[in-house]
C-alpha positions as CSV (number, residue, x, y, z in Angstrom):
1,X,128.6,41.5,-19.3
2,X,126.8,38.5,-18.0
3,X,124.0,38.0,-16.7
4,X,123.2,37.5,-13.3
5,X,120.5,34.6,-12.5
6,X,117.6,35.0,-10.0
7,X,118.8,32.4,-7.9
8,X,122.1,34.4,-7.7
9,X,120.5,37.8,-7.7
10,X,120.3,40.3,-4.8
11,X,116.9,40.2,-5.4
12,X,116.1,36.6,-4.2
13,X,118.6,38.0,-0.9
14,X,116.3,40.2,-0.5
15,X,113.2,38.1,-0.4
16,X,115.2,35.6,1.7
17,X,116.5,38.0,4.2
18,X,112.8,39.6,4.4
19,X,111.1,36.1,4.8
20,X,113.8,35.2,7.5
21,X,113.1,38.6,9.5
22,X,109.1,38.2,9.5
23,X,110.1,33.8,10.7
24,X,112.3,35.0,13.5
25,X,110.4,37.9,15.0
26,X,107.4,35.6,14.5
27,X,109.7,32.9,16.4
28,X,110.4,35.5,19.2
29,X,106.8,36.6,19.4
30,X,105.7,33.3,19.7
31,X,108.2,31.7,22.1
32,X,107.5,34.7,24.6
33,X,103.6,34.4,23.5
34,X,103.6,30.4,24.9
35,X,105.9,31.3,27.5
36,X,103.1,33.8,29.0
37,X,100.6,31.7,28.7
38,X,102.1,28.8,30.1
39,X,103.3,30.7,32.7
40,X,99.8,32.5,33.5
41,X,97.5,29.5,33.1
42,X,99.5,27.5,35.2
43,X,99.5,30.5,37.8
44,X,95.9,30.7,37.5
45,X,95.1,27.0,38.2
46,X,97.7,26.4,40.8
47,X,96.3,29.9,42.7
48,X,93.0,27.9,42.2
49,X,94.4,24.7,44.0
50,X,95.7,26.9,46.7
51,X,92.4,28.5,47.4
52,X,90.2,25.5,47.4
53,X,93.4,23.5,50.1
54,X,93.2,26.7,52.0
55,X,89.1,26.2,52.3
56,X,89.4,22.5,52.7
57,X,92.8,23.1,55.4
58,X,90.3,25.2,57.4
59,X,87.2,23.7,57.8
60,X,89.5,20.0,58.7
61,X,91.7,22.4,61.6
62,X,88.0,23.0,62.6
63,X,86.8,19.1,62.3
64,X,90.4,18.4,64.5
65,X,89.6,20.5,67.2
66,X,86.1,19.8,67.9
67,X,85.5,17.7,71.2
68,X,82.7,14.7,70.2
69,X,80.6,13.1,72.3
70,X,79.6,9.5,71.6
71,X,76.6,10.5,69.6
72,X,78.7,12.7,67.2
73,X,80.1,11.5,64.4
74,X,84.0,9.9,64.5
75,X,86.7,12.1,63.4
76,X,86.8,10.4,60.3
77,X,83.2,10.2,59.4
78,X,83.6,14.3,59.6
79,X,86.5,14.7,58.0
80,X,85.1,12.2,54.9
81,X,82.2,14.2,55.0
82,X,84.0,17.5,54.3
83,X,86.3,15.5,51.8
84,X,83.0,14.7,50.2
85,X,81.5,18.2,49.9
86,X,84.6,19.5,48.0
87,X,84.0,20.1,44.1
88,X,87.0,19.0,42.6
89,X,85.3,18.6,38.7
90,X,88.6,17.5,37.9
91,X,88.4,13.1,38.2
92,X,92.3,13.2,37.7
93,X,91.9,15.5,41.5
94,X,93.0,13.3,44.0
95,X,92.9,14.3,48.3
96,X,94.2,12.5,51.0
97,X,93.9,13.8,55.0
98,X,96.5,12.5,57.4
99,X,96.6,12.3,61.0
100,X,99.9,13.5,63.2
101,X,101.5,9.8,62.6
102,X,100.6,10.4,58.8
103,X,98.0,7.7,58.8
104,X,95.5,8.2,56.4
105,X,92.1,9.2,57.5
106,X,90.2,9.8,54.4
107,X,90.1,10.3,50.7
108,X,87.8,11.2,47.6
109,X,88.9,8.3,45.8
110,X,86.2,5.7,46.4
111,X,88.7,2.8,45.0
112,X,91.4,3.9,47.4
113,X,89.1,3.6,50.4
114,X,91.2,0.7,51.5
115,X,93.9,2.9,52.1
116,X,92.6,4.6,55.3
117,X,94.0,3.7,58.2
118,X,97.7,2.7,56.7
119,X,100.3,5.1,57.4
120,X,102.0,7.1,54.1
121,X,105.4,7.0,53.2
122,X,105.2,9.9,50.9
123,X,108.2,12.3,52.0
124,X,106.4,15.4,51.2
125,X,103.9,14.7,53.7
126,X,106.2,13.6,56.8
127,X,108.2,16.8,55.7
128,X,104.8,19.0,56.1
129,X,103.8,17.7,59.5
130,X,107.4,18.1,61.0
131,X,108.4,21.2,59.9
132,X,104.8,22.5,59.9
133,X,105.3,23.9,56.3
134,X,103.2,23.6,53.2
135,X,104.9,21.6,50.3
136,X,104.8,22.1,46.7
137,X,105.7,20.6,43.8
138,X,105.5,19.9,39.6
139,X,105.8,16.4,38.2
140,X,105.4,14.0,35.8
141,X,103.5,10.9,36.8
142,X,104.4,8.3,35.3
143,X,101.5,6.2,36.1
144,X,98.8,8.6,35.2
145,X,101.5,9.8,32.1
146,X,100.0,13.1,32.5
147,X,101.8,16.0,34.7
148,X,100.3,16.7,38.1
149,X,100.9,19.1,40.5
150,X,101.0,18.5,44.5
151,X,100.3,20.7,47.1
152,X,100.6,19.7,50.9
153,X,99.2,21.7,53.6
154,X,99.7,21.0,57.4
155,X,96.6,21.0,59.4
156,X,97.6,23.2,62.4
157,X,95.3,23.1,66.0
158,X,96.8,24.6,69.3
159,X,100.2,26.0,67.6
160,X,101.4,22.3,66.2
161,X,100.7,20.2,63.7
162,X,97.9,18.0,64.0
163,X,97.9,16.6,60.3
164,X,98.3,17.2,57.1
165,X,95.7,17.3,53.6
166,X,97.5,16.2,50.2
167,X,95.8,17.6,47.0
168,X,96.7,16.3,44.1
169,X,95.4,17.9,40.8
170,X,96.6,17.1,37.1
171,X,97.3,19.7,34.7
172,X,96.7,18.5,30.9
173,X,93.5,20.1,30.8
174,X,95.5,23.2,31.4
175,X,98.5,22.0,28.6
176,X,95.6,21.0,26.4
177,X,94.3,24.6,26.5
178,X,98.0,25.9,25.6
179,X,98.4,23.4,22.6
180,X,95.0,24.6,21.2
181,X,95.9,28.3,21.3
182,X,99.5,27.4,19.8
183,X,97.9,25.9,16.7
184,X,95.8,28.6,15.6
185,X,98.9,30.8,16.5
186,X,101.0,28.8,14.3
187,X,97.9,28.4,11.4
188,X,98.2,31.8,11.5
189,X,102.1,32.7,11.3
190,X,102.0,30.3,8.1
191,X,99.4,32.7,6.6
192,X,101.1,35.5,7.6
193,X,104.5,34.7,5.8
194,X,103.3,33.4,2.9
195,X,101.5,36.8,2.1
196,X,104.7,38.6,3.5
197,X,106.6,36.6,0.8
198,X,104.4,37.5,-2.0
199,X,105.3,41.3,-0.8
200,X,108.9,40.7,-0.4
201,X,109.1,39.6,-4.1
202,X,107.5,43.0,-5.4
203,X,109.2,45.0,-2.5
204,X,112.5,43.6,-3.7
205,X,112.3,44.5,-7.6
206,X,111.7,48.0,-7.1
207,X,115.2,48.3,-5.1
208,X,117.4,45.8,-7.1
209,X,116.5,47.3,-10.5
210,X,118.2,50.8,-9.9
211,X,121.4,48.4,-8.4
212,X,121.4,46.1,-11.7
213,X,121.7,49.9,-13.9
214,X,124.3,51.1,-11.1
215,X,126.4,47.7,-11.7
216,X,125.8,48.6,-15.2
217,X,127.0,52.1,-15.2
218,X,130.2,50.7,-12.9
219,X,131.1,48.1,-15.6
220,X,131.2,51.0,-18.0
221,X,132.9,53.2,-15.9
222,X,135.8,50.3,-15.3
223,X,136.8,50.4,-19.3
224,X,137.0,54.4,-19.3
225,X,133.9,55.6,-20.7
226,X,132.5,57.8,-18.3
227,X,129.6,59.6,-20.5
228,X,126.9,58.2,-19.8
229,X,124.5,59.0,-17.0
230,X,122.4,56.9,-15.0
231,X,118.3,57.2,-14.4
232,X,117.0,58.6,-11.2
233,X,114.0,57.3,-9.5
234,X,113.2,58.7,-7.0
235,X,114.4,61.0,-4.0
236,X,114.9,58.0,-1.5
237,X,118.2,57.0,-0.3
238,X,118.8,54.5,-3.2
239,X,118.1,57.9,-5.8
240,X,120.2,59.7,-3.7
241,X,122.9,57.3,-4.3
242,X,122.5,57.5,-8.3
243,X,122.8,61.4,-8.2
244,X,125.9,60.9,-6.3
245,X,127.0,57.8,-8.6
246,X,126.5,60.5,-11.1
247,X,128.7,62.9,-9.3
248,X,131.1,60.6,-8.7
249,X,131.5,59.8,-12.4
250,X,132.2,63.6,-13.0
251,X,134.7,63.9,-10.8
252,X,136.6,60.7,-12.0
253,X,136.9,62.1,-15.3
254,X,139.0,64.6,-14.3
255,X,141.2,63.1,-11.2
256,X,141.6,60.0,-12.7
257,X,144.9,60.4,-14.8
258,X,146.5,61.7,-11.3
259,X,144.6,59.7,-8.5
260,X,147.3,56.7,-8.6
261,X,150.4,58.4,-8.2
262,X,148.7,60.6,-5.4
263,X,147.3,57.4,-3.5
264,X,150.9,56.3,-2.9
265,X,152.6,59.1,-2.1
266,X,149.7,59.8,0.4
267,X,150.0,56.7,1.8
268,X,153.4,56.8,2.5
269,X,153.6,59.7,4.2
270,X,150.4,59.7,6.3
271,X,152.1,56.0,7.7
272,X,155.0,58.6,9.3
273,X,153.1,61.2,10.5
274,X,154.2,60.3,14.4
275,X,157.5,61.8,13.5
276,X,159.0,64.7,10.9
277,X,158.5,63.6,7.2
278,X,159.6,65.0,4.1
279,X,158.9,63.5,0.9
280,X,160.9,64.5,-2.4
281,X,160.7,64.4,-5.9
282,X,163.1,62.1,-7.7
283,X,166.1,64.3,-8.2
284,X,165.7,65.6,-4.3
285,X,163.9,68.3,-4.5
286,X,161.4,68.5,-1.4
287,X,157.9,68.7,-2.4
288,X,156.1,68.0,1.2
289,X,157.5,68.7,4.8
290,X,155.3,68.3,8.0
291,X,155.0,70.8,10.6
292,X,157.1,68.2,13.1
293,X,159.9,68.4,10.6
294,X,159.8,72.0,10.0
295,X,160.4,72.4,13.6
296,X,163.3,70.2,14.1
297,X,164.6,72.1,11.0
298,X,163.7,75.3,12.2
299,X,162.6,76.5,8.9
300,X,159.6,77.4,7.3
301,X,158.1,74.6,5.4
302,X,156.5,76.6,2.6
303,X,160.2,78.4,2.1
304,X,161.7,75.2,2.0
305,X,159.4,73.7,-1.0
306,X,161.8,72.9,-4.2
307,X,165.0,73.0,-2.2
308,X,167.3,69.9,-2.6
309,X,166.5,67.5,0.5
310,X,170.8,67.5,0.7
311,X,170.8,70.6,1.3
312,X,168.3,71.1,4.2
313,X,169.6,68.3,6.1
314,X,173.2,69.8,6.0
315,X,174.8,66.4,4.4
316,X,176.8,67.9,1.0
317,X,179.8,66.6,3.6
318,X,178.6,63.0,4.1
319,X,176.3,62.5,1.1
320,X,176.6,63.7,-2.5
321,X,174.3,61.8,-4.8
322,X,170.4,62.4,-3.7
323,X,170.3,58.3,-5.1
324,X,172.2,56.8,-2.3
325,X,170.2,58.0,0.1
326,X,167.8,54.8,0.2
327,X,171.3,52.8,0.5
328,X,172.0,54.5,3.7
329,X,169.3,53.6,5.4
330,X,169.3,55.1,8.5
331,X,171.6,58.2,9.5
332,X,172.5,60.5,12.7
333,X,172.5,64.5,11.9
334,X,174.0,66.5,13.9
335,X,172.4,69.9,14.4
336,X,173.6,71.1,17.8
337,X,175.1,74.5,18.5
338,X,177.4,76.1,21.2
339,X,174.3,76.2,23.9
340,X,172.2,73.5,22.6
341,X,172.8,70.3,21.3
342,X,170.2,68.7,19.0
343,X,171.0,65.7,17.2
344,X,168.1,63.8,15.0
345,X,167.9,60.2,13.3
346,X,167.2,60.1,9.9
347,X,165.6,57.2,8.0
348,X,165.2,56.9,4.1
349,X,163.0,55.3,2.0
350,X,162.1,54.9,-2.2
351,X,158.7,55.7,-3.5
352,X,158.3,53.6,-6.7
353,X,155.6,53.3,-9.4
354,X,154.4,50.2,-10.9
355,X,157.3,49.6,-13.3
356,X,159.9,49.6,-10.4
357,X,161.0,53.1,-11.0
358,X,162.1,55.6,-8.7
359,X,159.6,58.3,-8.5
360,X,160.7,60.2,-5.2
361,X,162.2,60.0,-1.8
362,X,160.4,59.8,1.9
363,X,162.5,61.0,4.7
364,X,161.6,60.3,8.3
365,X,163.4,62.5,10.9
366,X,163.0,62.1,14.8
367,X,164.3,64.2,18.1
368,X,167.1,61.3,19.3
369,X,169.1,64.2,21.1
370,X,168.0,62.7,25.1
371,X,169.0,58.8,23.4
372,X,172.7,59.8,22.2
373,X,172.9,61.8,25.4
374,X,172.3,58.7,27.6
375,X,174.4,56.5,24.7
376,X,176.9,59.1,26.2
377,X,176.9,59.2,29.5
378,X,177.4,55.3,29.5
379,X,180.3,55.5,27.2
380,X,181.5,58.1,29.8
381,X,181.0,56.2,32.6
382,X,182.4,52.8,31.4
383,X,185.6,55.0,30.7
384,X,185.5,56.0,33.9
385,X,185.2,53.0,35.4
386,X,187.9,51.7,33.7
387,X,190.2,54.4,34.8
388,X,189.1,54.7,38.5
389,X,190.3,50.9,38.8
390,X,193.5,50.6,36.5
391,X,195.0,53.7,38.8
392,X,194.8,51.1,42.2
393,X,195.6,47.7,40.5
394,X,198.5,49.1,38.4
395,X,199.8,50.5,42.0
396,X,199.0,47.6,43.6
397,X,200.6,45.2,40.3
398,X,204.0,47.7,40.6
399,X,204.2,46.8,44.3
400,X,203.2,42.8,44.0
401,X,206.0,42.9,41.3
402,X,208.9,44.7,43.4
403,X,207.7,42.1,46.6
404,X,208.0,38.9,44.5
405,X,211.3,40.3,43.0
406,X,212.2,40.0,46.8
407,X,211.9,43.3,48.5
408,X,209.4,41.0,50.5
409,X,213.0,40.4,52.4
410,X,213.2,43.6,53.2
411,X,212.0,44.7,57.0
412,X,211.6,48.4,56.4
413,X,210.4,48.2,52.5
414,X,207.9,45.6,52.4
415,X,205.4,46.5,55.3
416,X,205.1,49.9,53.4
417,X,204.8,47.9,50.2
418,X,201.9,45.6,51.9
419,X,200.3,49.4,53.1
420,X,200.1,50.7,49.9
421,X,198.1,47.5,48.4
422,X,196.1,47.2,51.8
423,X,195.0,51.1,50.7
424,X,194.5,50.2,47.3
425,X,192.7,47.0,47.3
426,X,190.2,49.3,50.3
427,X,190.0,51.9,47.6
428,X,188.1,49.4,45.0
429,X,186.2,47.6,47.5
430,X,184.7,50.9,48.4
431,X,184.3,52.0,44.6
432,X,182.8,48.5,44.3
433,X,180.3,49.1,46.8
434,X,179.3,52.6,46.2
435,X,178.5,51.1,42.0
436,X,176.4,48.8,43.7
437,X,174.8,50.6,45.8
438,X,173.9,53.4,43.0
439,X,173.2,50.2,41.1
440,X,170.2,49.4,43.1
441,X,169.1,53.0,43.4
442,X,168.6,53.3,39.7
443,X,167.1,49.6,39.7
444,X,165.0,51.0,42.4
445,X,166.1,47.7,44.3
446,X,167.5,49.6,47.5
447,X,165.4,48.8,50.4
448,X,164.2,51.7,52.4
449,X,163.3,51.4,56.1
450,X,161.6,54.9,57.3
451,X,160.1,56.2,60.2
452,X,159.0,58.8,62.3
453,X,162.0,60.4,63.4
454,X,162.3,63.4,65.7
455,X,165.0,65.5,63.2
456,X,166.4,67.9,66.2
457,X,167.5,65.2,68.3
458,X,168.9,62.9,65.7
459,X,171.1,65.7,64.6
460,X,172.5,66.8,67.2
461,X,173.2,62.7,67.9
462,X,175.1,62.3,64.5
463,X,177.1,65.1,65.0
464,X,178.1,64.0,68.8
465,X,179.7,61.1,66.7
466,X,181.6,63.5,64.8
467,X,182.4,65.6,68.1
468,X,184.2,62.5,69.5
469,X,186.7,61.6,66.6
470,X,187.2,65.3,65.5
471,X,190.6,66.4,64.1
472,X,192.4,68.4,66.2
473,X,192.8,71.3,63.6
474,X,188.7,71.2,62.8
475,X,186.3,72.8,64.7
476,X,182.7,71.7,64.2
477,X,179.9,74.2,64.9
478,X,176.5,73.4,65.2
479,X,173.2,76.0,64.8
480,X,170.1,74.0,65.7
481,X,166.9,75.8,66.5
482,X,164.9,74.2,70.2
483,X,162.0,72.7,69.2
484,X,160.7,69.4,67.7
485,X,160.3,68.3,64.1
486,X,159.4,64.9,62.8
487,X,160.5,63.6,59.8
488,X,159.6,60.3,57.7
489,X,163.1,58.8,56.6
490,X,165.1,55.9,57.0
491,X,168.4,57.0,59.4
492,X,170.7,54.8,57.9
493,X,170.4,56.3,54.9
494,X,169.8,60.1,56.0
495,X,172.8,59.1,58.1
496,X,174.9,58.2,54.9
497,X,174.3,61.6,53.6
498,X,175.2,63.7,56.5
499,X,178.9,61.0,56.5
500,X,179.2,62.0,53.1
501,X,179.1,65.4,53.0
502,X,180.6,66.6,56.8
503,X,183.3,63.6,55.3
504,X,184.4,65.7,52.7
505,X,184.1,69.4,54.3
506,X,186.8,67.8,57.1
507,X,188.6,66.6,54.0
508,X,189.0,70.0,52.2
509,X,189.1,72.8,55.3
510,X,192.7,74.0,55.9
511,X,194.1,73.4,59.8
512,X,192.0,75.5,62.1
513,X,189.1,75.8,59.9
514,X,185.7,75.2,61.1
515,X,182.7,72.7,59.6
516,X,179.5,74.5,60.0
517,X,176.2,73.0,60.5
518,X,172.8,74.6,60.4
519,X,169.0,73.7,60.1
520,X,166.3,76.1,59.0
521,X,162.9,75.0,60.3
522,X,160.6,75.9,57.3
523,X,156.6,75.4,57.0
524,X,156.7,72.1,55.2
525,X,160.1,71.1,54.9
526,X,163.7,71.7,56.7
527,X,166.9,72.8,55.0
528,X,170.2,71.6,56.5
529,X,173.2,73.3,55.2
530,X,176.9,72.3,56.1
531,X,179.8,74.7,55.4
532,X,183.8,74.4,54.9
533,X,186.1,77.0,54.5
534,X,188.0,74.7,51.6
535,X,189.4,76.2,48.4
536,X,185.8,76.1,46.7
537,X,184.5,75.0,43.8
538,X,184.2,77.4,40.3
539,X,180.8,78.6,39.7
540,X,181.0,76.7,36.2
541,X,181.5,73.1,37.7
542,X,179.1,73.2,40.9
543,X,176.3,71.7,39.2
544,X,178.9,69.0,38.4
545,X,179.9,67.9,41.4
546,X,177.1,65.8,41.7
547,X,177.5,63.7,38.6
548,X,179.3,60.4,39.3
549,X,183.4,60.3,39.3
550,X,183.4,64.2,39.3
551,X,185.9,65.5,40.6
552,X,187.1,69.4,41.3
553,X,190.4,68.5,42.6
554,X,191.1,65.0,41.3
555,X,194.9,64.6,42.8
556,X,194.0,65.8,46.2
557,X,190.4,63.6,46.2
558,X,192.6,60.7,45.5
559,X,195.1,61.4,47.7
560,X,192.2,61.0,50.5
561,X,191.3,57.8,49.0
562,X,188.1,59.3,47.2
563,X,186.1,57.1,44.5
564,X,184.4,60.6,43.4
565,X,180.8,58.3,43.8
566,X,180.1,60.2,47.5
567,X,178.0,63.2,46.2
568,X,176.2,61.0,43.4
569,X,175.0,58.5,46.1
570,X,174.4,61.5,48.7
571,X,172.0,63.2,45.6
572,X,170.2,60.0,45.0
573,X,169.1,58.9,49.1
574,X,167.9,62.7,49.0
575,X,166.1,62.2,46.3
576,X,164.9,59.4,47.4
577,X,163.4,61.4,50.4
578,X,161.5,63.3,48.1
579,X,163.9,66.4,48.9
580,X,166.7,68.6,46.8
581,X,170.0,69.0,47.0
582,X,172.6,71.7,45.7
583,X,175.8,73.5,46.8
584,X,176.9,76.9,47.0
585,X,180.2,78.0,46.5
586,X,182.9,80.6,45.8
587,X,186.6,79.5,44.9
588,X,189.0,80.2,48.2
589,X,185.8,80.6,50.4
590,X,184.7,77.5,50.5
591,X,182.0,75.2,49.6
592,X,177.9,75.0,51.5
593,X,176.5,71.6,50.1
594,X,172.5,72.4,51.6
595,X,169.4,69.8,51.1
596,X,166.1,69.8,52.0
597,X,163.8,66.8,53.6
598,X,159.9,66.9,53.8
599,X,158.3,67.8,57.5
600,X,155.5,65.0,58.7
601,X,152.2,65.9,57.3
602,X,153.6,67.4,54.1
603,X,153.4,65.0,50.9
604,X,156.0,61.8,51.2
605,X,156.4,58.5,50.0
606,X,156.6,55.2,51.8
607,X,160.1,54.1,51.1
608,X,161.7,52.6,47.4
């Protein structure tokens, strides 16, 4: 063990550190210590200066306004006379009296006598009798090289300016006083810290010499021998810390075979804790499972402690040997039933000690049942897609073939040919525009325009559209209570929905069936329900009918030309509305497609 030099030691830190301390909060103190006294001596003598101008301003506002006969003194023989009287005990104190025009009528300096009569060109002055305001100010005067301050006061007789008196006064007496009280301040700070280093040194031995037997004890400790004990001091903090150095040595000789192996297992299962875990020994069987994975499971994780890890995934099918799990990677389980499905992601992963071998396996297992569902429904609807538009252009590629092969000749043939292709090519352009649309509604890119819109009136005008072009086998009826209700909706859109659905109730009634409209006035919303008296819909497929290319009668839908995107689109402007829609039906009775949209004054939204 080496040695460790003072000049190296903690101890030296210590007395450094100390010695540091006491310089800075001695630095502190004495920066704010000056600060203050700078500040308050210069108060003091500037309040002094304002005093004695305030004296001096008064008795010269008394000298202006006097009215002299010819045996009176001049105004400037007065106003010297009062410029004489003042005590200024300071020779650097300098006071000038101007006039209106700033001339200068008198002054304490007897070698500056000369100077009365000539007018000043000193700003501070002509600012002071113009904007009858005292001036004052802090400088350095070059000249004199000491630092003066200047205060200006205007001389004020019947409510204006009638002058102005200058006094100048320096201030190194008061700087001289504030360097004198700095060096005994600093005489003593010097004293101060060298005593606080003498203390420092003996302070600093007492707590490094129970650390230099603790770095001692450590050193042993490190080659294995944990025996020996170390001395306690004291009951401070530092022979606290050797009773539980002590303690700590105890408990090392009996953890520390295991405390490796632990460490890493530990690790690697607390870094997957977000998600179902189970770690393994290294022939499979499990000897850890989190709560998260028990429940994905749906086992008890106690019962399932020394089963094989192949086993309680279900994989004897996919995987047999418990080593090529890590090769795998990642891999989907499938652990839905008849009612539920349930499918989960597992991830593998090795546990290895220091030589490279295998010592166990750490499986991570996660919920991705809503992912593959989504993964799904776009498989679905790409398929669909696909089939939607190979139906029309293989029609349409049939009849462009049998017109180029010169039925195009042919007056009766060919304008059905054309017909057909006209239909078709309609067909897609509407499926195209119904994908976009439903496009932008699940980009939420579809602009909405709402507004305050009275609902009873707007009604009854969307079905007077219908009333005018209706089939002469359909009979529309209309139930719509009197009154007024406003709604906050964009009509194009609401109107879109009523198109969709009163388009397909004329589609699927029989001749001389009826359409049936009717609105239900509830406290925060209204419910408008329209009725055919088609073939219906099975109970198992009505929640379907909404999903996008559903169809429940696909040969007759396409017969009328249907892209099976109508109800998809209808569900998502409802929704959009912040209101439901469902349907209601029973098969050869017909089909009720009801939604509901939010009354003014209940909660809404301002448009998508």
């Amino acid at each position: 063990m080496n040695k460790v030099g003072f000049f190296r030691s903690i101890q030296l830190k210590f007395i450094i550190i100390y010695i540091l301390l006491l310089i800075l909060a001695v630095q502190v103190i004495g920066s704010f210590f000056t600060q203050r006294l700078e500040q308050d001596l210069t108060d003091t003598f500037k309040a002094s200066i304002t005093e004695r101008v305030e004296m001096l301003s008064y008795n010269l506002e008394q000298a202006f306004a006097r009215e002299r006969s010819e045996d009176e003194p001049s105004l400037e023989q007065e106003i010297q006379a009062i410029i004489d009287d003042v005590n200024t005990e300071n020779v650097a104190t300098t006071i000038y009296v101007y006039d209106r025009q700033g001339r200068i009528l008198g002054t304490n300096q007897i070698d500056e006598q000369g100077e009365v009569g000539k007018k000043s060109t000193d700003i501070d002055v002509q600012n002071t009798i113009f904007f009858e305001q005292s001036q004052r100010s802090t400088y350095f005067d070059r000249q004199t090289d000491s630092r003066v301050h200047v205060h200006v006061e205007p001389l004020i007789g019947n409510g204006e300016a009638v002058g102005a008196v200058q006094f100048t006064a320096s201030l190194e007496e008061v700087y001289a006083q504030i360097e004198g009280i700095n060096n005994i301040f600093l005489q003593g700070s010097v004293l101060a810290i060298s005593i606080s280093a003498i203390l420092g040194v003996l302070v600093a031995r007492t707590i490094t010499k129970p650390i230099k037997e603790m770095r001692e004890q450590a050193l042993i400790m490190s080659n294995g021998d944990f025996t020996q004990k170390l001395d306690v001091y004291g009951r401070d903090e530092i022979g606290q810390l050797a009773e539980t150095f002590n303690d700590l040595n105890s408990r090392l000789k009996h953890s520390y075979a295991t405390i490796e192996e632990e460490r890493r297992k530990l690790s690697s299962v607390l870094s997957y804790m977000s998600d179902g875990v189970i770690a393994t020994d290294q022939t499979g069987a499990v000897t850890l499972m989190n709560d998260a994975a028990a429940r994905m499971i749906g086992s008890n994780p106690d019962d399932m402690i020394g089963d094989d890890l192949i086993d309680v995934l279900n994989l004897e099918e996919k995987i047999v040997d418990i080593s090529k799990l890590s090769d795998s990677g990642s891999m989907i389980i499938d652990f839905s039933d008849e009612e539920t499905p349930f499918i989960i992601r597992a991830n593998f992963s090795t546990v290895v000690d220091e030589e490279e071998e295998v010592t166990g396996f750490i499986t991570v297992i996660s919920d991705v049942t809503e992912q593959e569902k989504m993964e799904q429904e776009r498989r679905d609807f790409v398929s669909n897609v696909s089939h939607e538009l190979r139906t029309p252009l293989t029609t349409m590629k049939s009849y462009l073939e049998a017109l180029s092969d010169g039925a195009w000749e042919n007056k009766e043939i060919a304008p059905r040919f054309l017909e057909v292709t006209q239909k078709e090519t309609d067909r897609m352009i509407r499926m195209v525009n119904d994908l976009l649309q439903l496009s932008k509604m699940d980009s939420d890119e579809l602009p909405m325009h709402k507004e305050r819109t009275e609902f009873m009136g707007y009604v009854h005008q969307v079905l007077d559209r219908y009333e005018m072009n209706l089939p002469e086998t359909i009979t529309l009826e209309r139930q719509i209570p009197k009154g007024k209700s406003f709604v906050w909706m964009d009509r194009d859109k609401v109107t879109q929905v009523f198109d969709n659905i009163i388009t397909n109730a004329f589609k699927y009634s029989p001749e001389g069936g009826k359409v049936r409209v009717n609105l239900d006035v509830r406290r925060h919303m209204v419910i408008i329900s329209i009725q055919d008296e088609g073939m219906g819909i099975p109970y198992d497929k009505l929640d379907k009918i909404f999903d996008r290319f559903y169809r429940a009668d696909r040969a007759r839908t396409r017969k009328f030309g249907g892209t099976g995107l109508g109800l998809a689109i209808t569900k998502e402007l409802v929704e959009a509305h912040h209101g439901k829609i469902w349907a209601q039906s029973k098969e050869g009775r017909g089909t009720t497609i009801l939604f509901t949209l939010p009354l003014m004054g209940s909660k809404r939204g301002r448009g998508r």
